[in-house]
N, C-alpha and C positions, 0 to 999 in steps of 0.2 A: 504493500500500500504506500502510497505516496508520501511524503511527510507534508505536513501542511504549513501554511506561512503565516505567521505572525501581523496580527493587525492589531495595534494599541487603540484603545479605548474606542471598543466596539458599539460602545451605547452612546455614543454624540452622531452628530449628526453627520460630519462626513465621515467618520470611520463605517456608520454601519451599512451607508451606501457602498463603504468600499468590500463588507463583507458578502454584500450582493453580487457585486461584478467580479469579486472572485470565485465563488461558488457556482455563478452562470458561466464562469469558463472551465471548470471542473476539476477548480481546486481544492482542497483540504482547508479549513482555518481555525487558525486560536487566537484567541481574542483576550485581551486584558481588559477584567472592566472594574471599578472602585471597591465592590461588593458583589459576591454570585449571587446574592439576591436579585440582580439586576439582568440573570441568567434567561431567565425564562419569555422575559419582557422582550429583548434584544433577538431572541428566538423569535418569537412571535411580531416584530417587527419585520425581521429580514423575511420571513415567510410569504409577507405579501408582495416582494417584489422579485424574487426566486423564481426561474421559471421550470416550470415540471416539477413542483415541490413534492416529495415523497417521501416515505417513511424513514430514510437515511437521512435526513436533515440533521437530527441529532449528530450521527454519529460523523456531519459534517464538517458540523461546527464544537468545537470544546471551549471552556472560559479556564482561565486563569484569573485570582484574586491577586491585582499590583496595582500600585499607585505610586506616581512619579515623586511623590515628596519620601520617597520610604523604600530603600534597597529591597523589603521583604515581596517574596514571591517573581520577582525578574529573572531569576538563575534557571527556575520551574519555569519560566515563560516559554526564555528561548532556549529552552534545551529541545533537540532535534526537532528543527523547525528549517525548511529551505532559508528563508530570509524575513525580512524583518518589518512592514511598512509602520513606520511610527506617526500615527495622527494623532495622539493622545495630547491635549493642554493644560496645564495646572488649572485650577477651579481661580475663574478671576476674582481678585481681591474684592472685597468693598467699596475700597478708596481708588478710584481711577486716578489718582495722581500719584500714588505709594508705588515709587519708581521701582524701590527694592523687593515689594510683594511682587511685581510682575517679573521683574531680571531673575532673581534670585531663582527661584522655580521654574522658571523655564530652559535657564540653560544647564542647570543640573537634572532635571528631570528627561530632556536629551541626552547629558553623558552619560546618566545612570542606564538609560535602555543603552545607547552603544556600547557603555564596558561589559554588559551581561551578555551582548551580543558575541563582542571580542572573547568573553571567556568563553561563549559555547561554540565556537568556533564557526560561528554564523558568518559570511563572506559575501552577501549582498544586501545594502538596507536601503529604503528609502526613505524621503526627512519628507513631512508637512511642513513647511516653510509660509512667507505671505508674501505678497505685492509689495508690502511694506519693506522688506530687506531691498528694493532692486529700485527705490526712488528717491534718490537724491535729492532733486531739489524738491523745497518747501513749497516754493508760490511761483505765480506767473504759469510758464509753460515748461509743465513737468511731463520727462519723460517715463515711461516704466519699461527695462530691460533687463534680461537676467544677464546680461553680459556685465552690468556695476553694481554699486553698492551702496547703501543709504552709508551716510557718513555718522558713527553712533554719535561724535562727538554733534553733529548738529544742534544748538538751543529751541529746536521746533519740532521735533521728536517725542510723540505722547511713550508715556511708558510702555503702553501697551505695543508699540513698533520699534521703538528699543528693545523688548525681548526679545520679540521678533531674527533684528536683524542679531544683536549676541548668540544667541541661541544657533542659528542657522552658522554663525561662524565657528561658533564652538564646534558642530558637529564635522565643519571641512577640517578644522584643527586638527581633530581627532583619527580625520582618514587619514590626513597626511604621514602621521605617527603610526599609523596603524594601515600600510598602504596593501596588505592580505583582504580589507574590508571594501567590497566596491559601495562608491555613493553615489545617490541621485536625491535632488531635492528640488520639491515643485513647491511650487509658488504662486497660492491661489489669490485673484482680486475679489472685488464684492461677494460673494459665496452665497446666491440664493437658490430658489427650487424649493419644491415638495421636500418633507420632512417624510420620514418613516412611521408608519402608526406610533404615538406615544414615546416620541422621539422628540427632544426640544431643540428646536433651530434657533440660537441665541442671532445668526448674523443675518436672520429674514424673519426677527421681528418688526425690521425698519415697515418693512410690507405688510406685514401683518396691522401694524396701527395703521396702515392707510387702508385697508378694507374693513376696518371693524365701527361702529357707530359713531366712534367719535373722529374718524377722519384725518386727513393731515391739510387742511385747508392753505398752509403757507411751510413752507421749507425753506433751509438753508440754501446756498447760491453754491451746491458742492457737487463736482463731477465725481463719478464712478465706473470702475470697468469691473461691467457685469461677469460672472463666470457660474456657473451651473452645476449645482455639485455632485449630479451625474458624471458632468464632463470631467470634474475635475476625478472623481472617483475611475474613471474609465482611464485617463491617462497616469494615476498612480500604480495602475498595476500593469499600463503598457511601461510604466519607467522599471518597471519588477523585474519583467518577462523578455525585454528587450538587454541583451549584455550591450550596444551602442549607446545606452543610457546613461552607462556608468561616469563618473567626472563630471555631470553637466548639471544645473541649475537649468530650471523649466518653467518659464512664465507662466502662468494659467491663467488668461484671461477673455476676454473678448472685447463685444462692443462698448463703448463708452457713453453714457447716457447720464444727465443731469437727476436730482431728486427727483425737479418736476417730472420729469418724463415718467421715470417712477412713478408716482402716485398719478398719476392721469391716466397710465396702462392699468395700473391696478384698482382707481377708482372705479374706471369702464368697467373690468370683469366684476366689482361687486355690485353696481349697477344693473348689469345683463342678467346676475344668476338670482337680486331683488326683484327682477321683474317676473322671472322665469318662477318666482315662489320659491328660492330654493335657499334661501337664508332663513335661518331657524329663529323662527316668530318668538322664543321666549329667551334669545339673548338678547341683554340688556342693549339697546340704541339699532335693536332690525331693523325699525321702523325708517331708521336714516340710509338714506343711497350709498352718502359717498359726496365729496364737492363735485359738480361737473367742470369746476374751474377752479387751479392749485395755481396759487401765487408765490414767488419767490422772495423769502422774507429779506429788508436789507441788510448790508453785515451788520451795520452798528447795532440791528436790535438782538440780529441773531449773539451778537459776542455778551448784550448784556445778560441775554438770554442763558448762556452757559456761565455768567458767573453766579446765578443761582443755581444753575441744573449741573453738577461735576460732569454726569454722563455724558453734556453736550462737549464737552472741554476736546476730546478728540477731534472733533469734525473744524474746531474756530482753523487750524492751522490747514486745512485744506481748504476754505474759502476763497474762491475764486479762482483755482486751480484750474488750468485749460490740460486734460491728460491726453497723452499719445502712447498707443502702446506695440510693443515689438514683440509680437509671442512667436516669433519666425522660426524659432530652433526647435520648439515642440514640434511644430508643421513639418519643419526639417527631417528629422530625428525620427519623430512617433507616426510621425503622420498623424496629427492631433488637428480637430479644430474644433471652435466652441460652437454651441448650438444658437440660433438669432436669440438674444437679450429680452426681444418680447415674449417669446415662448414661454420662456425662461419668469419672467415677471409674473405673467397670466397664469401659466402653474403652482406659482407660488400660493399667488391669489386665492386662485382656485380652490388648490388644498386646504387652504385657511377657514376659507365660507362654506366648505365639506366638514371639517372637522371642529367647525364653532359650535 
């Protein structure tokens, strides 16, 4: 029997889509998830997207009990396992400005999965990285390329893209030292789509408020490149399967689209599926569409705006961002491409007013 491959923290949102695409290609997997209480749930997620699902699911899928703050159970993880796909990320702080809650955890929670790898003698990994590691400049007309580097020392670096880019260096460090281990690490942009039944998508709740009652009637003045996290799932385990993957950094992104754009595609689909009857009459604001018309808020209210909201404190330093993006070496490489951005939104959508 085959041995199967390692997928860290199988119970978020893009890991367990990545357990999907690996089991639709007729692999084996093990899965690290916080608590195997979380066993069964993550079962019965991946189930609905599995195709031919049958009574061998089980014996498909196995859990391993690890957590990246904590060496215990990583030895058990990757002991005979082909390789290794790491999407697991420390549980975000409280405090979105607690530079140290985000660094700290991240880039040891990374070494900690590569040294149990290096001890079991594991020889292919690949990293969940972000867009964030590969964008340099702050403002104006920023590029995104997995060919550079966000600069950590920059003063406009939320902590949360400081770990980021540390994190992903740490892990090339470590190949370097360790050059028996092949690496590949992608580098996903806005990361939405359908979630998995009972699956929480922390980075397509932005969409999620714009379909629910209370709407997003005005946004921030902040570009985004959309990425699918299908897609992004489908090229993490073409970066597995492919040895031409190895040494490379892998943009994951697509089209670029404003907030507005955002909430206008996703206002329309909860408008179409209110009409259709098909938003559930006893969630609190059914009654409400949606704006048919989303305004773009100006910066100066948006900045006073997040210095009451911490949350908002990430998005002030991409205000006004014109983005271009280069994902040419995935295309190159994997022969990857992302799926159109409105699909992409409308699914989102969709999912959201299905499972409200």
């Amino acid at each position: 029997m085959a041995r199967p491959v390692l997928v860290t923290g199988g119970s978020g949102y893009i890991g367990s889509w990545t357990i999907v695409e690996l089991v639709n290609r007729g692999f084996r997997v093990r899965t690290t998830v916080r608590s195997l209480a979380k066993a069964d749930g993550v079962r019965k997620a991946v189930s609905s997207a599995i195709r031919g699902v049958s009574s061998d699911l089980v014996d498909r899928i196995e859990f391993v009990e690890a957590d990246l703050s904590s060496d215990a159970g990583w030895d058990a993880a990757l002991r005979g396992v082909d390789g290794v796909l790491h999407v697991a990320s420390p549980l975000n702080p409280e405090d979105p400005e607690d530079v140290e809650a985000f660094v700290g955890p991240a880039v040891e929670g990374t070494l900690r999965v590569l040294r149990a790898a290096e001890r079991a003698g594991v020889d292919r990994a690949v990293l969940v990285s972000s867009a964030a590691a590969c964008t340099p400049a702050a403002h104006g007309d920023v590029v995104m390329d997995d060919n550079l580097w966000t600069d950590p020392e920059s003063p406009h670096l939320s902590p949360y893209r400081l770990s980021k880019v540390l994190a992903e260096k740490a892990a090339w460090e470590f190949a370097v030292a360790h050059p028996r281990m092949e690496l590949a690490t992608v580098l996903p942009g806005a990361v939405l789509g359908p979630a998995l039944p009972g699956v929480s998508a922390s980075s397509a709740q932005m969409v999620e408020r714009m379909v629910t009652g209370r709407g997003m009637p005005a946004v921030p003045r902040v570009e985004m490149a959309v990425v699918d996290v299908r897609d992004v799932a489908s090229l993490l385990v073409d970066a597995f399967e492919r040895p031409a993957a190895a040494g490379h950094r892998f943009l994951t992104a697509g089209e670029v689209l404003t907030m507005k754009q955002v909430a206008e595609i996703a206002g329309g689909v909860r408008r179409e599926m209110a009409a259709a009857g098909a938003v559930n009459p006893a969630r609190p604001g059914a009654e409400k569409k949606g704006p048919r018309r989303v305004v773009t808020m100006p910066d100066v209210a948006f900045r006073l705006a997040a210095k009451l909201d911490k949350n908002l404190h990430p998005l002030v330093s991409m205000l006004g961002r014109h983005l271009t993006v280069n994902a040419q070496r995935a295309q190159d490489v994997l022969g990857w491409t992302a799926r159109p951005a409105r699909t992409t939104i409308e699914d989102t959508a969709r999912d959201y007013v299905e499972r409200a």
